[in-house]
Short mmCIF file of the C-alpha atoms (twelve columns), coordinates in Angstrom:
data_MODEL
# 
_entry.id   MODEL 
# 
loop_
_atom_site.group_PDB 
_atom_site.id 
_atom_site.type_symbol 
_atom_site.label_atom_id 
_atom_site.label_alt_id 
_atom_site.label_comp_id 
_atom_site.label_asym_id 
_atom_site.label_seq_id 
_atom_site.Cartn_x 
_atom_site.Cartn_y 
_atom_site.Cartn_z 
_atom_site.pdbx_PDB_model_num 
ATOM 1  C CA . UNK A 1  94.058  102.759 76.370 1 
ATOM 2  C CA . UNK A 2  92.430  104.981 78.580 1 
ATOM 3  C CA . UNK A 3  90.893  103.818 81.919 1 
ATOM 4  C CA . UNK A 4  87.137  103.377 81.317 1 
ATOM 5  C CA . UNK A 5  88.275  101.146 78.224 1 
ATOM 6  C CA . UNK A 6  90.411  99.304  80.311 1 
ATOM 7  C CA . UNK A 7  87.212  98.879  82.710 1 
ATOM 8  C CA . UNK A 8  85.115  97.631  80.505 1 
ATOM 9  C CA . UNK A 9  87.783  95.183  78.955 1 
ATOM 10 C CA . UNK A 10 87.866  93.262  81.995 1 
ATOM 11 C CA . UNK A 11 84.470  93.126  82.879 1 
ATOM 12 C CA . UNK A 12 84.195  91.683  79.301 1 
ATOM 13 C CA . UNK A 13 86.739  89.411  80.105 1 
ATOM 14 C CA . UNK A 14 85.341  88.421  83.650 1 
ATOM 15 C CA . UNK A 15 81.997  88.093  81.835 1 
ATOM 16 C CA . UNK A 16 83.312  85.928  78.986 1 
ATOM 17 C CA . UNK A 17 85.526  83.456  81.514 1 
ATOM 18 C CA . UNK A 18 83.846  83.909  84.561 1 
ATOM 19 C CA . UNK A 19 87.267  84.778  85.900 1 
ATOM 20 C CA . UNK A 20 90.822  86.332  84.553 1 
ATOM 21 C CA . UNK A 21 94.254  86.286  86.186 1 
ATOM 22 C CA . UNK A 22 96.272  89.468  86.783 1 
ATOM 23 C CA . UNK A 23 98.851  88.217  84.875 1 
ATOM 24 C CA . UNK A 24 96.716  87.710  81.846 1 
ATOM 25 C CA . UNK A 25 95.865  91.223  82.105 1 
ATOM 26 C CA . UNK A 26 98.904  92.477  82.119 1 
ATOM 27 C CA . UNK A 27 99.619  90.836  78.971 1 
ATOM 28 C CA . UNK A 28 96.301  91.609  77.316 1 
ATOM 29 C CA . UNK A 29 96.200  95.156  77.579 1 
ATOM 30 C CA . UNK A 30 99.572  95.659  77.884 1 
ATOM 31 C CA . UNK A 31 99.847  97.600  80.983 1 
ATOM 32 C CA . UNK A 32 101.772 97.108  84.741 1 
ATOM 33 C CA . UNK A 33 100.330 94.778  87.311 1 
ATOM 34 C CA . UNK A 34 99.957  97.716  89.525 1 
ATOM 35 C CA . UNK A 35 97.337  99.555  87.316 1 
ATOM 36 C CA . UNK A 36 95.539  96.343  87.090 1 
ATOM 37 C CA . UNK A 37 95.158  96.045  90.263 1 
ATOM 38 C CA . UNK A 38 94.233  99.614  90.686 1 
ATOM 39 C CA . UNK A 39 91.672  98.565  88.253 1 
ATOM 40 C CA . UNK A 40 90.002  96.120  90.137 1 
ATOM 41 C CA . UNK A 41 90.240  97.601  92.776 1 
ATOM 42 C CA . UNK A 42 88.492  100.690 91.092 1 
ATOM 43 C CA . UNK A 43 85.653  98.236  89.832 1 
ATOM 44 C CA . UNK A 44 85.347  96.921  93.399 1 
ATOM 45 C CA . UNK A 45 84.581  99.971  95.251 1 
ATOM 46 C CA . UNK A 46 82.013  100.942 92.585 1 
ATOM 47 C CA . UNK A 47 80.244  97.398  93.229 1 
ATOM 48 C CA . UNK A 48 80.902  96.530  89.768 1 
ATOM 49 C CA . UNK A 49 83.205  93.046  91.096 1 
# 
């Protein structure tokens, strides 16, 4: 899954639930809880969290 679709999983998800857990991300999409949290981290510094 490339990065943008990653992005706009978990603002779907954070939109659906209002919040997610790292962990749950991990699972969902499969991927290391370091490039989730590069992720949000991403989605912070564009003001999108």
């Amino acid at each position: 899954m490339l990065k943008k679709e990653r992005h706009d999983f978990i603002m779907r998800q954070i939109n659906l639930h209002n919040r997610v857990l790292t962990s749950d991300l991990v699972q969902l999409l499969n991927v290391s809880e370091d490039t989730i949290r590069r992720d949000l981290q991403e989605l912070v510094d564009e003001d999108l969290l």
